[in-house]
VOGU-3710 file (C-alpha; in Angstrom, 3 decimals, decimal comma):
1> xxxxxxxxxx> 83,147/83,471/39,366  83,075/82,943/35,316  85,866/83,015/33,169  86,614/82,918/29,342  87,715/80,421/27,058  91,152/79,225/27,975  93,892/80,737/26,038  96,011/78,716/23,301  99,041/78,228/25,107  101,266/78,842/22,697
11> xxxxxxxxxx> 103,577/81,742/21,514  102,174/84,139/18,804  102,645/83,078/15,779  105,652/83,727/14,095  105,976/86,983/11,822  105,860/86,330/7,564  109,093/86,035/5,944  109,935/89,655/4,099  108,188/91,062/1,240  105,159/88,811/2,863
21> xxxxxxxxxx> 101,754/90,150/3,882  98,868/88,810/6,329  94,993/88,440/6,065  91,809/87,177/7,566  91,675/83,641/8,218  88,284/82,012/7,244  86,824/78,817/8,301  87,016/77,561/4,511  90,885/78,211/4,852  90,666/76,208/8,435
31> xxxxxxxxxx> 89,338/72,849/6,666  91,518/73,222/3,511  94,633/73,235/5,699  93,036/69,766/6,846  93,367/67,063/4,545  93,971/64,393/7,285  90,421/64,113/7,694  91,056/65,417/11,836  87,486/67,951/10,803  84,444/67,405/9,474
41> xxxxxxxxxx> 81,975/70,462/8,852  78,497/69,919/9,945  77,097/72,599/9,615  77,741/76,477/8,651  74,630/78,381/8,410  76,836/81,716/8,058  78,704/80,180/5,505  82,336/79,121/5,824  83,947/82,505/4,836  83,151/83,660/8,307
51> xxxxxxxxxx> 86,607/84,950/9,936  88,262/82,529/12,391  90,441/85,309/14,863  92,126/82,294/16,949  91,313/79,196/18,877  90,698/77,977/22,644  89,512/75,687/25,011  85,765/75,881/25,875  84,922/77,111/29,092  82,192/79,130/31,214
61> xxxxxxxxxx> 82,261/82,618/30,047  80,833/85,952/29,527  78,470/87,198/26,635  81,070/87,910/23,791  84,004/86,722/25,590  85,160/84,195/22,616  84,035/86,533/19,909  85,777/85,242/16,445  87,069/81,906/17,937  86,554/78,797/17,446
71> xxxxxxxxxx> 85,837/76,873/20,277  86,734/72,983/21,076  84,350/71,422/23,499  86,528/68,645/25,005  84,648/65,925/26,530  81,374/66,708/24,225  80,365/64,372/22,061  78,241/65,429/18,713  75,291/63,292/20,163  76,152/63,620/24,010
81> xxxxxxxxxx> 73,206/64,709/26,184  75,297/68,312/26,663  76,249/69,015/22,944  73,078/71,288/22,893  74,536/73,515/25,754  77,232/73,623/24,662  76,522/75,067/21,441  74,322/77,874/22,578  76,990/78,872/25,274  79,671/78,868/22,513
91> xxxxxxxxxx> 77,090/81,055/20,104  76,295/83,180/23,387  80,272/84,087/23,826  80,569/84,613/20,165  82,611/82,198/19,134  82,199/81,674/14,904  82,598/77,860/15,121  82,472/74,893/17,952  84,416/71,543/17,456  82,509/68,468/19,353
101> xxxxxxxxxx> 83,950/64,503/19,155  82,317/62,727/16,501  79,770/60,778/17,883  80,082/57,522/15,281  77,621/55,960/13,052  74,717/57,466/14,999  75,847/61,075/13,434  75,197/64,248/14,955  71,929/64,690/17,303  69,399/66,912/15,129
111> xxxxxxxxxx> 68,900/69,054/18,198  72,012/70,128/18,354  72,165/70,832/14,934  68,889/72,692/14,818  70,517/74,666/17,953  73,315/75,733/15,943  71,356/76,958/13,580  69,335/78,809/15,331  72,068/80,645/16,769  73,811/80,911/13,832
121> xxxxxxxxxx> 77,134/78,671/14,531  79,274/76,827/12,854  79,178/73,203/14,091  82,688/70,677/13,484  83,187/67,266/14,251  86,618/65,959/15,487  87,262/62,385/14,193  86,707/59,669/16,676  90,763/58,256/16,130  92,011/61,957/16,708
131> xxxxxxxxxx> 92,763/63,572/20,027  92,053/67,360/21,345  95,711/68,084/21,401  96,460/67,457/17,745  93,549/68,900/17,016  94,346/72,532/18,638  97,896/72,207/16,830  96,081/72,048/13,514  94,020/74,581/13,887  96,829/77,319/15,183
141> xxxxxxxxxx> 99,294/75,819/12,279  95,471/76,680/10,001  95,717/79,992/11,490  99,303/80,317/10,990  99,466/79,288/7,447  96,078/80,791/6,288  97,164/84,499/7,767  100,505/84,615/4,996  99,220/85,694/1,824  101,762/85,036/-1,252
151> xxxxxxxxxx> 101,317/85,337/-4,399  97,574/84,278/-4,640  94,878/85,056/-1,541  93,225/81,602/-1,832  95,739/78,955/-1,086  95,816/75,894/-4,015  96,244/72,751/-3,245  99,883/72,492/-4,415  100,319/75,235/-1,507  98,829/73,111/1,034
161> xxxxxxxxxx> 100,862/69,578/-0,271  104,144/68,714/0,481  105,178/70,599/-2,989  104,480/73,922/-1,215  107,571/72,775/0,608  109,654/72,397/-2,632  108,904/75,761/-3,562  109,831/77,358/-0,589  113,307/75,229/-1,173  112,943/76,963/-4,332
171> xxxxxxxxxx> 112,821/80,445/-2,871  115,723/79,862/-0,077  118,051/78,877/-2,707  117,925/82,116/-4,352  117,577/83,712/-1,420  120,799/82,573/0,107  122,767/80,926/-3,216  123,015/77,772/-1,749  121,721/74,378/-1,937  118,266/73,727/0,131
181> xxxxxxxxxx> 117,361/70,604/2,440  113,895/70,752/4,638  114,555/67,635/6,928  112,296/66,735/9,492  113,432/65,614/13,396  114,652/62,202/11,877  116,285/63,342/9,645  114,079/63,007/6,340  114,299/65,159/3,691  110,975/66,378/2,966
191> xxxxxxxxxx> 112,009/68,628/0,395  114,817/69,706/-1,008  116,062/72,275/-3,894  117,658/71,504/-7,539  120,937/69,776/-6,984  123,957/70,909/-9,187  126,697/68,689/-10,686  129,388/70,548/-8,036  127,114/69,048/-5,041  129,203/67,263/-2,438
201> xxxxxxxxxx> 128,673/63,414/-1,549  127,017/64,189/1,689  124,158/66,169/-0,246  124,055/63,885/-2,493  123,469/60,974/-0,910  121,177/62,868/1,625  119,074/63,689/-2,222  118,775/60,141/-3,148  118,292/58,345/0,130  116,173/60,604/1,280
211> xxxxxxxxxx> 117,146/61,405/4,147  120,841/61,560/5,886  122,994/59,319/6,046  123,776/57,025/9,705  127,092/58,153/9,640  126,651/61,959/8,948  123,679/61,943/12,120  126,673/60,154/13,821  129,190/62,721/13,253  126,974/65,550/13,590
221> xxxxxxxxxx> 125,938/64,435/17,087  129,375/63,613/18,245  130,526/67,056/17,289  128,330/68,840/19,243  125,920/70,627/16,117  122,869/68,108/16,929  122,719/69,585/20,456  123,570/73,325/19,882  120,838/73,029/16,198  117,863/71,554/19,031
231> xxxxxxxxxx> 118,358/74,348/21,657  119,272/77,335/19,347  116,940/79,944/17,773  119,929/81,588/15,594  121,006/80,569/11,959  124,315/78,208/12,780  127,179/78,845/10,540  129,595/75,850/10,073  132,714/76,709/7,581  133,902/74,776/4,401
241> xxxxxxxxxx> 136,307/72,369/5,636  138,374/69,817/3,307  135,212/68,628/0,697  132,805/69,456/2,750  131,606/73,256/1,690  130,059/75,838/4,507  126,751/75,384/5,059  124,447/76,932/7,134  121,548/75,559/9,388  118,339/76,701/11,877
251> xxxxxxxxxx> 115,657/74,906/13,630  112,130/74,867/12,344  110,087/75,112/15,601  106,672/75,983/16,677  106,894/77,579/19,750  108,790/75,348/21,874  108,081/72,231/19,875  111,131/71,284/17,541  109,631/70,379/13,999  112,568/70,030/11,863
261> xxxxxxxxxx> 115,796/71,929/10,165  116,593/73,518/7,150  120,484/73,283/5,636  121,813/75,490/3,220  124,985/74,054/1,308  127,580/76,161/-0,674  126,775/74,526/-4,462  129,668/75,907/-6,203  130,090/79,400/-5,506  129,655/81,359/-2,003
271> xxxxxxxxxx> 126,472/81,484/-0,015  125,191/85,635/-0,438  125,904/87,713/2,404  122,419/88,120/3,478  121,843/84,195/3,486  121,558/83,747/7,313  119,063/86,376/7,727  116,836/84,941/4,638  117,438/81,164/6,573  116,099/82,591/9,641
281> xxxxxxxxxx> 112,598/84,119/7,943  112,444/81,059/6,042  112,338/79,396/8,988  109,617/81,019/10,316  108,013/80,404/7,095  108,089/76,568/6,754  106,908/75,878/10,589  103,185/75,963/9,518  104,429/73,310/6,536  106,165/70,842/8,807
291> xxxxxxxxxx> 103,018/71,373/12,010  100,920/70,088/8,612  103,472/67,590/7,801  103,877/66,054/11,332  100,025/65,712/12,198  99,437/64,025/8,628  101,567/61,678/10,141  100,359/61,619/12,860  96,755/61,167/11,810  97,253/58,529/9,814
301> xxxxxxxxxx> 98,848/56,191/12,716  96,166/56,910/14,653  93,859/56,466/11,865  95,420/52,736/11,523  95,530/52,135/15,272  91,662/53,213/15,417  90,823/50,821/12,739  92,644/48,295/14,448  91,726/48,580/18,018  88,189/48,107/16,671
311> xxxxxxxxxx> 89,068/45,231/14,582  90,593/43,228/17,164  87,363/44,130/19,321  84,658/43,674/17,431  83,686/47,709/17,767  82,053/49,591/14,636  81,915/48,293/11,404  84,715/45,492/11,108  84,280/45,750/6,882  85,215/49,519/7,327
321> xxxxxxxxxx> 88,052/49,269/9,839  89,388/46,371/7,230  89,584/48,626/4,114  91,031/51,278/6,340  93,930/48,568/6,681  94,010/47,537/3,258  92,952/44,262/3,795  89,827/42,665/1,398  87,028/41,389/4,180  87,501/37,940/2,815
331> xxxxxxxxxx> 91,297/37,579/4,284  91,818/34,708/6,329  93,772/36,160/9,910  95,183/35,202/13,046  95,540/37,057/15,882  98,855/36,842/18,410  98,527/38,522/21,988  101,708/38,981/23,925  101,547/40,379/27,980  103,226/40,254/30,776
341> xxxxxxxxxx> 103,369/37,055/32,892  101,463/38,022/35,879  98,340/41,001/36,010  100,379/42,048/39,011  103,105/43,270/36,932  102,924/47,057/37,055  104,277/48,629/33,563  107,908/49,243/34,977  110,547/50,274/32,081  111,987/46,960/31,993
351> xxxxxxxxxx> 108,430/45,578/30,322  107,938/49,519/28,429  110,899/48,013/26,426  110,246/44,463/26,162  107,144/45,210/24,298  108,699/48,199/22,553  111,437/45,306/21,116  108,501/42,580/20,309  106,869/45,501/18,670  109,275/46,144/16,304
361> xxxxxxxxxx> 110,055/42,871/15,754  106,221/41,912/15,374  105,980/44,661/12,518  109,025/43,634/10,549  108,248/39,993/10,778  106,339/40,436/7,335  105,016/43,291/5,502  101,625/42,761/5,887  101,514/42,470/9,731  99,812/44,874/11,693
371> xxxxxxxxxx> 100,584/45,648/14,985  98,167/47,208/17,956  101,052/48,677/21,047  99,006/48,835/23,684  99,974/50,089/27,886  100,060/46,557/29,203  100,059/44,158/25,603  100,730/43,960/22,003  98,069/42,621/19,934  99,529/41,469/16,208
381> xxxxxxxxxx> 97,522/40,775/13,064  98,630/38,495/11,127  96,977/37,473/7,428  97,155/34,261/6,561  97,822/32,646/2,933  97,882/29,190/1,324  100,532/26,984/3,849  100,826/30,038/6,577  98,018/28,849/8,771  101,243/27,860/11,154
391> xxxxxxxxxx> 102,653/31,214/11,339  100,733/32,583/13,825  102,527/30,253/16,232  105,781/30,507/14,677  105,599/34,283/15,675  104,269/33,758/18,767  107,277/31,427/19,415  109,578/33,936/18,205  108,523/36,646/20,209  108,351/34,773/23,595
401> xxxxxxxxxx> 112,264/33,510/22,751  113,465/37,218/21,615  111,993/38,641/25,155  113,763/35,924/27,482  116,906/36,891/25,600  116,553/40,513/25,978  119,278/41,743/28,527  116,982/43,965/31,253  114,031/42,849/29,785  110,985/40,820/31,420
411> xxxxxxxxxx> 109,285/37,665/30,211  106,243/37,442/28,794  103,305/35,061/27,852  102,348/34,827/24,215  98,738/33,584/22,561  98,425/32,462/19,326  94,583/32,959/17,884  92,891/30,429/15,631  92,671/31,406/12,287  89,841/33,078/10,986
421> xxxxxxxxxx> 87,899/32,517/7,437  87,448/36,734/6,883  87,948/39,902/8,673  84,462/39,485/10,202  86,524/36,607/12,708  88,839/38,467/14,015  88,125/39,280/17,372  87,077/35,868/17,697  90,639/34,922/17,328  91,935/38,413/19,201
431> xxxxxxxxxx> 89,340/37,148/22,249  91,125/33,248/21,783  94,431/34,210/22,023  93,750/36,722/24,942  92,169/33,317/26,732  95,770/31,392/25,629  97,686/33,864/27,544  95,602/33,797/30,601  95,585/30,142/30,758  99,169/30,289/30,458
441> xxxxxxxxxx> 99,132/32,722/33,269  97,249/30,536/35,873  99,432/27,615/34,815  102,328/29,461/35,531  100,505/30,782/39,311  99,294/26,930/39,690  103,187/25,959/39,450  104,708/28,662/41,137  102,055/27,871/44,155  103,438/24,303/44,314
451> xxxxxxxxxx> 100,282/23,141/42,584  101,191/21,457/38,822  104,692/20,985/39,258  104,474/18,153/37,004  104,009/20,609/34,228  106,857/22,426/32,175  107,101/26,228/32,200  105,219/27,060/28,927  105,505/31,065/27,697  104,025/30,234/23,774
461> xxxxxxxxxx> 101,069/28,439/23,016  97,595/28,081/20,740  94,710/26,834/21,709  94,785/23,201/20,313  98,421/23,126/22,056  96,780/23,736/25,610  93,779/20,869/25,260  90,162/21,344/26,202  91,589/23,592/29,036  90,346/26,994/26,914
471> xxxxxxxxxx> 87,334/25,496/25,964  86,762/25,276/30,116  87,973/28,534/30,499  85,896/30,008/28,211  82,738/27,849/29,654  83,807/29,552/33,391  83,537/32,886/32,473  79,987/32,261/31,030  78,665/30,520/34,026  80,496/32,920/36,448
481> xxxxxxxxxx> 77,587/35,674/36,209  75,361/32,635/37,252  77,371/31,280/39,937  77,643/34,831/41,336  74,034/35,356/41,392  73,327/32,098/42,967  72,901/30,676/46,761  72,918/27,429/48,591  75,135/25,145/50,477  78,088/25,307/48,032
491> xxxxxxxxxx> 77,639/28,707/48,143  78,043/28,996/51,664  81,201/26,806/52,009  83,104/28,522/49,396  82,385/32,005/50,553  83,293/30,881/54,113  85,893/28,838/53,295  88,085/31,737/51,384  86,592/34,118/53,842  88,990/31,515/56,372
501> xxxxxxxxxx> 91,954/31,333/54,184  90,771/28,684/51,742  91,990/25,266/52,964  88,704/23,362/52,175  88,295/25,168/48,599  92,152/24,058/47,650  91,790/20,761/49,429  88,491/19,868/47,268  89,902/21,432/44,497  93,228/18,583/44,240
511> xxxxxxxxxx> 90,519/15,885/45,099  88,244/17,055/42,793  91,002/17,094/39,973  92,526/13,804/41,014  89,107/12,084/39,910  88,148/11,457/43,960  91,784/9,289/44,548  92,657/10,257/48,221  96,058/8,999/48,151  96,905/10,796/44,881
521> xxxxxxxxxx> 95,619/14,192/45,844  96,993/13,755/49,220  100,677/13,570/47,585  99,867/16,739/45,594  98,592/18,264/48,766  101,321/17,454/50,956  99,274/15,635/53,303  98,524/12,563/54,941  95,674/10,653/53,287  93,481/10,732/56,304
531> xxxxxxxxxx> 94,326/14,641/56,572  92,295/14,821/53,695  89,843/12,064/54,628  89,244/14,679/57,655  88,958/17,342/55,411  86,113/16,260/53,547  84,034/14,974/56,112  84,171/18,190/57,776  82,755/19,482/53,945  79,811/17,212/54,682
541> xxxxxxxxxx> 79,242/17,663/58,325  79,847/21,402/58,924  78,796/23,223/55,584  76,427/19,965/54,309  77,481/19,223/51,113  77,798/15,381/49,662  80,757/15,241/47,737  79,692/12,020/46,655  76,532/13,361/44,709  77,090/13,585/41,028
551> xxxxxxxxxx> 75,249/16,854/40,492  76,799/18,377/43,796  80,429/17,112/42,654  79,945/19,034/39,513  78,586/22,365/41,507  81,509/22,085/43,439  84,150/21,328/40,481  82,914/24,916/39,008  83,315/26,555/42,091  86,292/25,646/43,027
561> xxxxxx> 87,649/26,314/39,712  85,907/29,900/39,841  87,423/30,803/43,230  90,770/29,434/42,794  91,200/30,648/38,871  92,707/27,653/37,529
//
């Protein structure tokens, strides 16, 4: 059974304000509407005035069941091996355009290029640090906005830039006589209308700080108006009382999704009698605005958190991802890591707001810091000047004291990278302090197993703080591929042993690290010395293996530190 293209799921959109008409959307209006980069045309061998009727979900359908649309292929990449089919389906249900995920440097595959043209589709390219969600907002709010002809059919770019707002503050002041403010859902004035010398102190100081003031959010939540403004569709009317004149208010929403608020303000004479109705068109009106508004916002955090994450990872082209976060390639960086003290840890809310908190305080701790929030760690970026090459630790210290103070909160473990010459080292450092907070992490497991109890709880560290241990650890994870691969007598015992419950590997494992002193690894044990003398005969008589032969002694120390982890 075949279906068509799944249906937006929103609401139609909203009808024009009065005295407003509508007209065909084309796909040149679609990527005008976009300037946060989300789109990238490939290819339009119909041209881009072709008419975009709405937008959906590829799926399996029937000949000419998408005719007009344009069509998002989740899941298909611009150079994946099923971009080609995907492009003649789209063309075969009519659709006028198909949007695949950018594929990256390698750029689009020329078959399916050639296939598009061939069937005479439009082909688009969804930025690799956007998602499909965002991506089928913008193109409804395209739809949306493009349909409302004003004054002019082809909108400019002051229409499409947050001064198209200011104009339609313009046109709700004299269409209600009252003072304008377009605030968003925090509160920030995104536009507003001329202010007269009769304003009151709450508009204001709304005007110049733009956005409202603490206490007014305060008192409008603890009077009720925050909560009845969220869930209301009407114009609410509040009356003049003492300085404060009437003023009226509506939500700005797109479908169900709250975008904002517009407030009218008496300015020195009354609000006209038909000012609600006007609010509640204007409304209407400005959602396409603040949809653009919120995904240019939108786009450019995940913009910075795409550069980022390929920063810290050494994915793409480090010089780009750099000037994408203002920094020259030539900045010396360090890297902090912060996660939670045991792998085991599930995300539970107490962590979700530990990290949250270090977040916040990671990004205010200087300007220039950039930080990476990821499920189960934070990863900061720190540049380094002249004299700062300590502040990598003296954040990493801060942040492991602010989340053992946090009431509710959970400890963490924080790494503190080396520093790095140029951009071009910093996953290097991202990788070093990574291997600081897992070191930290089997100390921690070594002590809580009674093993290392000599050794102080340490949450903060750098490499150079920790010894040679890092330099090991890194060392083990390069031989581990070869250890795994291997066979032999050590082999044998190790797999055996752990297979048994481990009591050899742990046993050879305190001897080994005691530098072959019986007596001393028998204390650490918790055994008598000839317990352990047992022990390692039974290495040598049941599994074969000298412990007294240099190279086997060495075989052994890696494998014992593979199995156990520490």
């Amino acid at each position: 059974m075949t279906s068509g293209p799944a249906p937006s799921t929103e609401p139609p959109s909203p009808s024009p304000a009065p005295g407003v008409t509508r007209r065909d959307v084309t796909l040149r209006d679609v990527l005008a509407f976009d300037d946060s980069g989300t789109l990238r045309l490939l290819l339009a061998p119909a041209g881009q005035d072709v008419p975009v009727l709405g937008t959906a979900f590829a799926e399996r359908g029937t000949p000419g069941s998408a005719r007009g649309l344009l069509l998002l292929a989740v899941g298909t990449g611009t150079s994946s091996p099923d971009a080609v089919t995907a492009v003649r389906r789209a063309a075969r249900q009519g659709a006028c355009a198909v949007v695949l995920r950018d594929g990256g440097d390698a750029g689009p595959a020329p078959e399916v290029l050639d296939a598009a043209r061939e069937q005479g589709i439009a082909v688009l390219a969804r930025a690799a640090w956007a998602d499909w969600t965002d991506t089928a907002t913008l193109l409804r709010s395209a739809l949306a906005f493009g349909a409302v002809d004003g004054a002019a059919r082809e909108p400019s770019a002051d229409d499409l830039a947050p001064g198209g707002l200011s104009a339609l503050a313009a046109v709700i002041a004299a269409a209600t006589g009252g003072a304008i403010t377009i605030e968003d859902t925090r509160f920030r004035v995104l536009a507003h209308s001329a202010t007269r010398p009769e304003a009151d102190g709450v508009r204001r100081s709304t005007v110049l700080g733009g956005r409202v003031p603490e206490w007014r959010v305060a008192e409008i939540r603890r009077s009720g108006l925050l909560r009845t403004l969220w869930t209301s569709r009407e114009v609410i009317h509040r009356p003049a009382g003492g300085d404060s004149p009437e003023r009226l208010v509506v939500a700005v929403r797109s479908g169900p999704e709250m975008l904002g608020s517009i407030w009218v303000a008496a300015d020195g004479s009354p609000l006209l009698p038909d000012a609600a109705r006007a609010l509640l068109s204007a409304a209407a009106t400005a959602a396409p605005h603040l949809v653009r508004h919120r995904l240019r916002e939108s786009g450019e955090v995940r913009r910075r958190d795409h550069a980022l994450r390929g920063l810290l990872r050494g994915e793409g082209d480090l010089r780009t991802h750099a000037w994408s976060l203002g920094l020259a390639a030539g900045t010396p960086c360090a890297v902090v890591a912060v996660a939670a003290e045991s792998v085991a840890d599930p995300v539970t809310p107490p962590l979700d707001r530990t990290l949250d908190v270090l977040t916040l305080h990671a990004a205010s701790y200087r300007p220039d810091v950039r930080v990476l929030r990821e499920e189960e760690r934070l990863l900061a970026l720190l540049p380094v000047g002249s004299g700062r090459d300590r502040e990598a630790l003296g954040l990493a210290r801060e942040l492991a004291a602010l989340a053992s103070s946090l009431s509710g909160g959970m400890p963490v473990l924080v790494g503190a990278g080396a520093v790095v010459d140029s951009v071009l080292g910093v996953p290097a450092s991202c990788e070093e302090a990574s291997l600081v907070v897992r070191v930290l992490r089997e100390r921690l497991a070594a002590r809580d197993s009674g093993l290392n109890e000599d050794r102080a709880a340490v949450r903060w560290a750098g490499a150079p703080g920790l010894g040679p241990v890092v330099d090991v650890r890194r060392m083990l994870d390069a031989v581990r591929p070869l250890w795994e691969a291997g066979g032999g007598p050590v082999h044998d015992l190790v797999r055996a042993d752990l297979a048994a419950g481990g009591e050899l590997v742990r046993s050879l494992a305190a001897y080994l690290d005691a530098g072959g002193d019986v007596p001393a690894a028998s204390r650490r044990l918790g055994l008598h010395p000839n317990t352990l003398r047992y022990r390692l005969r039974r290495v040598g008589e049941r599994h074969g293996v000298n412990v007294d032969d240099p190279d086997t002694r060495l075989l052994l120390t890696v494998a014992v530190r593979l199995a156990a982890g520490f």
